[in-house]
Structures are given as C-alpha cells and as structure tokens.
C-alpha positions in Angstrom: 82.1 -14.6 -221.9 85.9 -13.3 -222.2 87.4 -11.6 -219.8 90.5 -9.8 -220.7 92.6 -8.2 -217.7 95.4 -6.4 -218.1 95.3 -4.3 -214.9 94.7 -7.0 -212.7 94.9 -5.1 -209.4 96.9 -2.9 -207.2 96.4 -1.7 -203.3 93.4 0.1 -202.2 95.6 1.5 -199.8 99.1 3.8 -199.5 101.2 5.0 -196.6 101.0 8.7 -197.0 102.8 11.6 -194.2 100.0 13.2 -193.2 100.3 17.5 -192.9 100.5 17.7 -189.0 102.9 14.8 -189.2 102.9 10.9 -188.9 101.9 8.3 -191.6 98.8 6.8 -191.8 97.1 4.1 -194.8 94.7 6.2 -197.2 92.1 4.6 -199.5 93.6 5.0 -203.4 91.1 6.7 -205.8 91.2 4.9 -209.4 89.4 6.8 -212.1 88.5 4.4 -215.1 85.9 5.0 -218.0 83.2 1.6 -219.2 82.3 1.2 -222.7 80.2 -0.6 -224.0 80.1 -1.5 -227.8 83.0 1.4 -227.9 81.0 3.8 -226.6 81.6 5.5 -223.0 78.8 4.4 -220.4 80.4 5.3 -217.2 83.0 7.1 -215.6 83.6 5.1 -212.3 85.9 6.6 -209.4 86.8 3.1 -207.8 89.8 0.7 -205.5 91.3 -0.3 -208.2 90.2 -4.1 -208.2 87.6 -6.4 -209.7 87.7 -3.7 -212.7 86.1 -6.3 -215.1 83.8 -7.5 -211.9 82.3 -3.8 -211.8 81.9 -3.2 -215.0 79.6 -6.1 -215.3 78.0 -5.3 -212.3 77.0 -1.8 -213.4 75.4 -2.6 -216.6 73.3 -5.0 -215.2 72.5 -3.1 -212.4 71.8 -0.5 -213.8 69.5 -1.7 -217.2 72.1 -2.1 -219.7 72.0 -6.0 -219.6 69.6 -8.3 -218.8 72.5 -11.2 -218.2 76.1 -12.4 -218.8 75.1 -14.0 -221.6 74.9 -10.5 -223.7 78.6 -10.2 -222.8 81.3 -11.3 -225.0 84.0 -10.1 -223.8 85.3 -7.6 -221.2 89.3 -5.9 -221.7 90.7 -3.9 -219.3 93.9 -2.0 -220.6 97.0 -2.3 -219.0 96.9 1.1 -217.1 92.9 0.3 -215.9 91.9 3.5 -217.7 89.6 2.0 -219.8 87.5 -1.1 -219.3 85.7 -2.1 -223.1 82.5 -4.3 -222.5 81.6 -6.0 -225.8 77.9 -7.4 -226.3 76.6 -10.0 -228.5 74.1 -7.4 -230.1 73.7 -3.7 -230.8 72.0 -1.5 -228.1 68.3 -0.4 -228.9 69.3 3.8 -229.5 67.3 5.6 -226.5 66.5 9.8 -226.8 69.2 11.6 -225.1 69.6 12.8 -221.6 71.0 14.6 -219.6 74.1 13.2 -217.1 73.1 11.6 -213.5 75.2 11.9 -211.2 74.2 8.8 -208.2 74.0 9.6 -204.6 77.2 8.6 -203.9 80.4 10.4 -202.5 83.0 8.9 -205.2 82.2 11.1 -208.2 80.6 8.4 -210.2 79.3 9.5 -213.2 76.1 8.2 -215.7 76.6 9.7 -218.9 73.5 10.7 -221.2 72.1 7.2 -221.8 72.0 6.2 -225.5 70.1 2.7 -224.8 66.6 1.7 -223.7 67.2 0.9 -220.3 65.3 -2.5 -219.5 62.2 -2.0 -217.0 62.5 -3.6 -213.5 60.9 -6.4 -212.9 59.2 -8.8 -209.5 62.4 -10.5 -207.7 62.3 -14.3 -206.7 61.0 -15.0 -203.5 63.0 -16.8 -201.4 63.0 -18.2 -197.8 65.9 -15.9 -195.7 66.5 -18.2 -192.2 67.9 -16.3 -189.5 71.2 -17.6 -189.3 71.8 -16.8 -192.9 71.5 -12.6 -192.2 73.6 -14.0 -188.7 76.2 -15.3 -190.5 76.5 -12.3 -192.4 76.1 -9.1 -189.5 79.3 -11.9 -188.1 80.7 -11.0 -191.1 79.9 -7.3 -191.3 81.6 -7.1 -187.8 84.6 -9.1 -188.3 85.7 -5.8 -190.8 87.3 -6.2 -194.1 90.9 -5.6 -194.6 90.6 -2.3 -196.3 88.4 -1.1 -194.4 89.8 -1.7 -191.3 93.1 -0.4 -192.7 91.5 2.9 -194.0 87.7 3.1 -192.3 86.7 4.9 -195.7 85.2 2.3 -197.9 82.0 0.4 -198.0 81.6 -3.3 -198.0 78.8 -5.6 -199.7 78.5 -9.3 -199.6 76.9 -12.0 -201.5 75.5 -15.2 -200.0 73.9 -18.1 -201.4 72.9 -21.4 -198.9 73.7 -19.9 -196.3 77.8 -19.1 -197.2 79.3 -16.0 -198.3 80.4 -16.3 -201.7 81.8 -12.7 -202.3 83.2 -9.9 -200.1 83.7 -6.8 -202.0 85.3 -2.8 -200.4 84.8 -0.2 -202.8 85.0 4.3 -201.7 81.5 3.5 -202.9 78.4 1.0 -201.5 77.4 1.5 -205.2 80.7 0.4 -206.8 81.0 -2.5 -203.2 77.1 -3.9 -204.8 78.1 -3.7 -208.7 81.4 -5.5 -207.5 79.8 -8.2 -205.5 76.9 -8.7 -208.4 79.8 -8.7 -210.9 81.3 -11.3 -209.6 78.8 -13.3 -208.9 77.6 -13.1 -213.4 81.5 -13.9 -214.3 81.1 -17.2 -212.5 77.7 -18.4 -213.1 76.4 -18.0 -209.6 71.9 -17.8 -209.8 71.8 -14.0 -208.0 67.9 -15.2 -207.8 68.9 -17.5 -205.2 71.4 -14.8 -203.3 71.7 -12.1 -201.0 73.6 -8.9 -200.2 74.3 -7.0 -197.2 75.6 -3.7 -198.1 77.1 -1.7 -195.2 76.2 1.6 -196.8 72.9 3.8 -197.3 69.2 2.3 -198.6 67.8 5.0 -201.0 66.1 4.0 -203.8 69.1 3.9 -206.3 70.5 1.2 -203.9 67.1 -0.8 -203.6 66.5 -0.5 -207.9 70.3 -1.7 -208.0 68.9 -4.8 -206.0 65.9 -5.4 -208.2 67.8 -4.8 -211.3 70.1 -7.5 -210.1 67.1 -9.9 -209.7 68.3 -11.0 -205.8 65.1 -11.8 -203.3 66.8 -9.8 -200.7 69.0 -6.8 -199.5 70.0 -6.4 -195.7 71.6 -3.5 -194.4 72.6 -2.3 -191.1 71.3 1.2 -192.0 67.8 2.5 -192.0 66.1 2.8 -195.8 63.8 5.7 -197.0 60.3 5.7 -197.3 60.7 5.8 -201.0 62.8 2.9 -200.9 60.7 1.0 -199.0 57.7 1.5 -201.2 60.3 0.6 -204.4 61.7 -2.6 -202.5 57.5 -3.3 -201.6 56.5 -3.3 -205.5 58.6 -5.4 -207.1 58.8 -8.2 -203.8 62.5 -7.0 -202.6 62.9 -8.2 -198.4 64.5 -5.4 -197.4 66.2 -6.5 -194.1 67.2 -4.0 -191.8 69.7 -4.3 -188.5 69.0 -2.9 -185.2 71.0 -3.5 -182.5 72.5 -6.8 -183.6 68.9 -7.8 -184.4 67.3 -7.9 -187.9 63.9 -6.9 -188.8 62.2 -7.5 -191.8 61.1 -4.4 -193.7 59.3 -5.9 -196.4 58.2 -9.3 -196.6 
C-alpha cells in the first residue's frame, strides 16, 4: 500500500477573540470528501490530521474493506479536500440507498452506498489483564494535548501487549476510532491482538465500528446501550466499561 500525502497536517487548534472579549484556543473544523475507486464514499468533518489514517479507518470500519491489503494507494491533495482511496479490485455494485447520517455531532456524512457492505463477523478472543485497561484509564486521565487545549474533541487509543501504540483526538469519537484503526492497517499492526478505549459514547454504530475492525475488546469510560451490549454479546466483543476508576466487564 501507497500512501500519498500532500496535506500532511495543520493545528487542530486557533487562537480566536471570542464576542464578550478575550482569546481562547478553538478546535479547527476540516471538511474533506473519501473516494474510493473515484467515487465519493464519505464526506468527513474532521482535525485536520491522519487524513490518509481516517480514510483507511472508515472503510474498514465501516464494510468497505476487509484489510489493507485491498488498498493500493491512498492521495490526499495538497489542500486535504479530497482524500482518493484506490483498491486492488472493483467494488461488488450494491442497490441504492438512502444517505446515513452517524450519531455523531461533526456532520459526518455516509453517502447512498454503492457496494455490498461485508457482514460482521466473531472477534478474537483475547486475554485483557487488568493493568492493560490501567495503563490506559492512566492514559485517558493524563488528557491529550488538544483536548486539553480545547476540551471539544474525543480521544481513542490503541494498545497491543500491554503499550499504547496510538493516540488519536478527533471533533468526533467516530473519526478518534477510524483514526486509531487507520493507523494501526498503514503499519501492519494485528488489530486482532489490540484494544481501544474510546472516551466518547457506546451505541451500537461504535460497538459494529469495533467488530468491523476485528479488535477483542473496546473499553470506555461511558455507559453502552442495551442494544450495544446485545451487538458487542453476539459477535464475542468485551465491552469494558469504567466506573469510578474501576473497570467492569460488560461482556465476557
């Protein structure tokens, strides 16, 4: 796989004078559109970083791709309007639909679906010692430097053995996960032998983001539905849940 950046990356963050007076650091909202084969996917509003990284994340994530082996080559343009995923095959033509708009506050947007999704499948199973979710609520607590500049973005993390690989802000937890999984497929890191914390909200697009992703386990310091729990229960996600500085397993 190729990746092609021309954006690279700029601040999450600007200085702005604020109405009643006085400056303060606001999150940036980057607008960029995913294609795949040429053809728009996505319209993601995002920090503008780990453009390729998202991209990558959201197709697999969301059914498009199965691994980063389909991928050829992701370009993002010099501006980081437009991110162009390339696969190694055509897409299987699905029925059209209508747009889906996730449950998320950064105007993210699905558009009709021309491909046959791929159906979620069981997760690995893997052992997740205590110290591993304690190493990341230390983590989770220490604050990430956008957040704690702006305290209006998500975060997610990625660990594997016991060490966090990837820490990833985002306006979104949905754009903070597809970052985190995206980086994880550009360099080769086994997600089957991961798992993410994701400081944001456990509905069932979150948890089926998680399967898709094939990880054993998603924590959270936030409560899940009952819908998600029943997702997370079928296909053998742990759904790890923090409660006063403790965590509890959900699902096992």
């Amino acid at each position: 796989m190729k990746i092609v950046d021309r954006f690279g990356s700029r601040p999450g963050a600007e200085l702005v004078r604020l109405p009643q007076g006085g400056e303060r650091l606001l999150a940036v909202e980057h607008a960029a559109a995913l294609l795949v084969n040429e053809q728009t996917a996505f319209r993601v509003v995002c920090t503008p970083e780990l453009l390729p990284q998202l991209a990558l994340g959201r197709l697999l994530t969301e059914g498009w791709i199965a691994s980063a082996d389909e991928v050829e080559q992701v370009a993002v343009c010099a501006e980081g309007l437009k991110v162009s995923v390339h696969l190694t095959h055509p897409l299987a033509a699905a029925p059209a639909v209508g747009q889906e708009v996730p449950s998320c506050c950064t105007d993210n947007l699905t558009v009709a679906s021309p491909v046959v999704l791929r159906p979620l499948a069981p997760v690995p199973q893997l052992e997740v010692p205590e110290a591993w979710v304690g190493t990341l609520a230390a983590a989770m607590g220490g604050e990430l430097p956008l957040y704690r500049a702006t305290r209006a973005v998500h975060s997610c993390f990625l660990l594997r053995a016991g060490r966090i690989l990837y820490q990833c802000e985002d306006l979104g937890r949905h754009n903070a996960l597809d970052k985190a999984v995206g980086c994880a497929l550009a360099d080769g890191v086994p997600l089957g032998e991961c798992v993410l914390y994701t400081s944001g909200r456990v509905p069932v697009d979150m948890v089926r983001k998680a399967i898709r992703a094939g990880v054993p386990a998603l924590v959270s310091k936030t409560m899940p539905t009952v819908q998600s729990v029943e997702l997370a229960e079928e296909y053998g996600l742990r759904l790890l849940i923090q409660k006063k500085n403790e965590f509890h397993a959900r699902i096992s």
